[in-house]
N, C-alpha and C positions, 0 to 999 in steps of 0.2 A: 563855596567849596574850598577847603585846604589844599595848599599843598602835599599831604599828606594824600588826601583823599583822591586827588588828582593822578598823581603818581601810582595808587594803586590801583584805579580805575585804566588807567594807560597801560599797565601791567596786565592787566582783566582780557583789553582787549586783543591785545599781542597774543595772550594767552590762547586765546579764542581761534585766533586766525593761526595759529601754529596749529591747531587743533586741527580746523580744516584741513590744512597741508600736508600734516601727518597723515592723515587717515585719505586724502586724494590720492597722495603718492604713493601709499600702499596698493590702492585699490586701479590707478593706472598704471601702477609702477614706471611711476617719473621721478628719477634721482634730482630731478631738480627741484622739484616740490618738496623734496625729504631735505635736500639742501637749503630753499626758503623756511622752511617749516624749524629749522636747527638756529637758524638767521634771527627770524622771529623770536624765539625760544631766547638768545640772548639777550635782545632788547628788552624783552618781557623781563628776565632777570636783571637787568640792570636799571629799570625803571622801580621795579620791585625793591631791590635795594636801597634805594632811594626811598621808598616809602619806609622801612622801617628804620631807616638812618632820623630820618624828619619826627618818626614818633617816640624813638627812643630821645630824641633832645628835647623836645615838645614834655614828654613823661619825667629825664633826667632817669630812666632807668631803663632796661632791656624791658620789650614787648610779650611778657611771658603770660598775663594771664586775661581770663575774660575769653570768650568765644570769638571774640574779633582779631582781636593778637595771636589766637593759636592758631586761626587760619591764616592770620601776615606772615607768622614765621613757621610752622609749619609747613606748608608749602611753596618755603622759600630754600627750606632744608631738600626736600624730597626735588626741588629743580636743581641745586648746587649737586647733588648725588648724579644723576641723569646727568649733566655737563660736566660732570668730571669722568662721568661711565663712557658717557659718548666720545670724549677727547681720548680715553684711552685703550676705546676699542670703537671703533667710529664706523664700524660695519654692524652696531649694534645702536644704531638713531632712531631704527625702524622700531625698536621700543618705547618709543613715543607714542605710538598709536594708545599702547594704556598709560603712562606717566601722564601726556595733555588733558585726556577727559577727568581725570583724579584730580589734576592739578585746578582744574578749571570749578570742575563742581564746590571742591574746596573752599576755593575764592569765592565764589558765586555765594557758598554760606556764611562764609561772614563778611558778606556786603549785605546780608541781610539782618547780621544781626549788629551795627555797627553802635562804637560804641566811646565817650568822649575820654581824651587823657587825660587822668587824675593820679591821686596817691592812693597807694596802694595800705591799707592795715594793717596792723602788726605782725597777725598772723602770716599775710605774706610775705614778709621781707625776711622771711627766714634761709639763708643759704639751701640749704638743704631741699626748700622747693625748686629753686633755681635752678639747680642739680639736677634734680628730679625732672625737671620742664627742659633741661638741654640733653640730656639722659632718650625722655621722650620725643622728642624731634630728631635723631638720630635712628631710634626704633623705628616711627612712621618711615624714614626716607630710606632706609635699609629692607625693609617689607616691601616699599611700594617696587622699591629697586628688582627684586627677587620677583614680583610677583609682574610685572612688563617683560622679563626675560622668559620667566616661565611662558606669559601670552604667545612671545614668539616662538617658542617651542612648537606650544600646541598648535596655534597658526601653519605651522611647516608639516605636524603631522597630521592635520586634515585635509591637506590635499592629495588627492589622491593621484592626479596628471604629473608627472615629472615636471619641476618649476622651469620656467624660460630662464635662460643664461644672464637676461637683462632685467629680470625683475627683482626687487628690493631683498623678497625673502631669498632668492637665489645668493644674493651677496653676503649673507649672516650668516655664522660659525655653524656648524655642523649641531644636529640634536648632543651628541656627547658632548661638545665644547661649551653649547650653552645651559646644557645641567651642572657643569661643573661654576660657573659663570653664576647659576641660580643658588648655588650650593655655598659659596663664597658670600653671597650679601645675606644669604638666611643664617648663615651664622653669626655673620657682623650683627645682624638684627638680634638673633637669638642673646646674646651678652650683654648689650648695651638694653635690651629687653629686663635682664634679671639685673642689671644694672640700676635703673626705672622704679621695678620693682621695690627693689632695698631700699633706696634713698626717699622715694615715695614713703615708706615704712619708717623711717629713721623724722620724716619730718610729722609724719599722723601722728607718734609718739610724744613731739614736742608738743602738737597743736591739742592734743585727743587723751594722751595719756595711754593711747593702745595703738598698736605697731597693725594690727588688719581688723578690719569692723566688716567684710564681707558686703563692701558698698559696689552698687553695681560696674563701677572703674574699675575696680582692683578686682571685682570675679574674674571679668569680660578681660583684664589685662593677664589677669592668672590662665584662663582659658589660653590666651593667644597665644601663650608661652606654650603651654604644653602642644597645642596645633603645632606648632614647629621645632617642637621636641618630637612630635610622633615623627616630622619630616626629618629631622636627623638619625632617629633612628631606623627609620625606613631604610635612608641612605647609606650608613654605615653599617648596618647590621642585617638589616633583612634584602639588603642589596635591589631595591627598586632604583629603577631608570627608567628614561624614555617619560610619555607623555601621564602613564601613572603620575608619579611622583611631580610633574611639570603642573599637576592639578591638584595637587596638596599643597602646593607653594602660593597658585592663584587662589584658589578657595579659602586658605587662610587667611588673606586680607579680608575677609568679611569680618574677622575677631576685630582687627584693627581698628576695621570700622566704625562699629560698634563702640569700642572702647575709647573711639575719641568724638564719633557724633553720636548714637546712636542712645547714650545714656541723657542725650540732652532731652528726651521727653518723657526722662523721668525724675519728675520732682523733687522725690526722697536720695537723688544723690547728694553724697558730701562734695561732689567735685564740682557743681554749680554756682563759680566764683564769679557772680556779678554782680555783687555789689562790695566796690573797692574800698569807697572811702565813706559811708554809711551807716552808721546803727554800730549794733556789735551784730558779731559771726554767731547764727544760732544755728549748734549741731542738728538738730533734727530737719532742717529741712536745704541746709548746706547753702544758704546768703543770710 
C-alpha cells in the first residue's frame, strides 16, 4: 500500500466515523458528538490533503482526471466548503448530517474504482480542462453546501413538537436565516456552474472542433443549471420560502449527481477519461 493510498484510506475512515457522530448527535442531541464529529471531520481533512499532496508529486501534476481523482478532489472541495461554512457560522455543523453521507459515498467510489499515476495525453493537458475541472469542483461543493442547509431546513419543519432548548436543531438559525444561507451557496453554485459550463465548451472546441455534442455531461450539467435557475427564480421572482423552495434546493443535487457519477454507466459518454496514457482518444466511445 502507498502512501498515497494510505492516507486516503485514513481519510475514508475518519470520514466514516464523523459520519456516525454527526447523525448520533442529531439524533441524541449531544453537542458533544456534533463537537467530535467537527473533530473528526478535521483530521479526515487534513489526512485527505495529504493524499492529494502525495499524488499530485507522485503525477507531477494536479489530480484532475480519471474517476479516482474526481473523487480525491472533489470531495476534498465540498469538505474545505463545509469547514469554512462551519467556522463561520458554527451553529450550522449540524449540516453534516447530509455533507458526511455525500462525502463518504463519494470516497467509497472511488476506492472502488482506483487507479495508478501516470501521464496524462495531449488532449488532456490542455489549460482549459483544468479550468473547466477546478470550475467543476467549486460547483459540486457549492450544491452540496446549498443542498445540507436546505436538509436543515426541512429537518426543522418536520417537526411538529416544539424543539427542546438543548437540542442541535434548536441551536441553528431560524427557517428565514437559513433560506437566506441556502440562497447564497446556490448562487455561488449557480455561476461557477455556467462558469463549468463555458470552459467545458471552450476546451470540446479545441479537442472536437464543436463547443456541445449533447453528451450525456453536458445534458445532465445543462439540466442542473436550469434546476437552479427555476430555484433562483422562484426566489426572486415568484417569492417562494419556507420548506417549498428548501426542496428544490435538496432535490436538485440529484442533477449533480448524475452529472458527476451517474453518466459513468453509460458507455457512449465523451467524459469517460480512463485511459491516460494509452492508445489514441477515440470520440465515439470517449477512452
Amino acid at each position: 500500500m502507498t502512501a498515497e493510498t494510505a492516507t486516503f484510506w485514513l481519510a475514508v475512515v475518519l470520514y466514516a466515523l464523523a459520519t456516525l457522530a454527526s447523525v448520533a448527535g442529531l439524533a441524541f442531541s449531544r453537542q458533544r458528538l456534533e463537537g467530535a464529529a467537527f473533530g473528526l471531520t478535521l483530521a479526515a481533512f487534513a489526512s485527505h490533503t495529504a493524499s492529494i499532496v502525495l499524488r499530485w508529486i507522485d503525477t507531477g501534476r494536479l489530480p484532475y482526471v480519471q474517476d479516482y481523482e474526481n473523487a480525491l478532489s472533489g470531495t476534498w472541495a465540498i469538505v474545505l466548503v463545509y469547514l469554512i461554512m462551519s467556522y463561520t457560522w458554527p451553529r450550522v455543523r449540524v449540516a453534516g448530517v447530509v455533507v458526511f453521507p455525500f462525502v463518504l459515498l463519494t470516497v467509497g467510489y472511488g476506492l472502488l474504482v482506483p487507479s495508478d499515476p501516470g501521464p496524462v495525453t495531449p488532449a488532456y493537458r490542455s489549460v482549459w480542462l483544468v479550468i473547466h475541472v477546478l470550475f467543476a469542483w467549486a460547483t459540486y461543493a457549492g450544491y452540496v453546501a446549498a443542498a445540507s442547509l436546505a436538509g436543515v431546513e426541512l429537518l426543522k419543519a418536520r417537526r411538529r413538537k416544539p424543539l427542546r432548548e438543548d437540542s442541535l436543531l434548536a441551536r441553528t438559525p431560524d427557517a428565514a436565516r437559513l433560506g437566506e444561507m441556502t440562497f447564497r451557496f446556490v448562487v455561488f453554485g449557480f455561476i461557477v456552474n455556467a462558469a463549468m459550463i463555458a470552459s467545458g465548451a471552450i476546451w470540446a472546441y479545441e479537442l472536437w472542433g464543436s463547443y456541445w455534442r449533447w453528451d450525456p455531461v453536458e445534458t445532465w450539467s445543462l439540466l442542473t443549471w436550469l434546476a437552479y435557475a427555476f430555484y433562483l427564480h422562484a426566489h426572486t421572482t415568484l417569492g417562494w420560502r419556507g420548506a417549498k423552495l428548501a426542496w428544490v434546493a435538496f432535490l436538485s443535487l440529484f442533477g449533480v449527481m448524475m452529472s458527476f457519477w451517474g453518466v459513468q454507466v453509460l458507455p457512449s459518454s465523451y467524459h469517460l477519461f480512463r485511459s491516460l496514457g494509452e492508445g489514441n482518444f477515440d470520440m465515439g466511445r470517449g477512452r
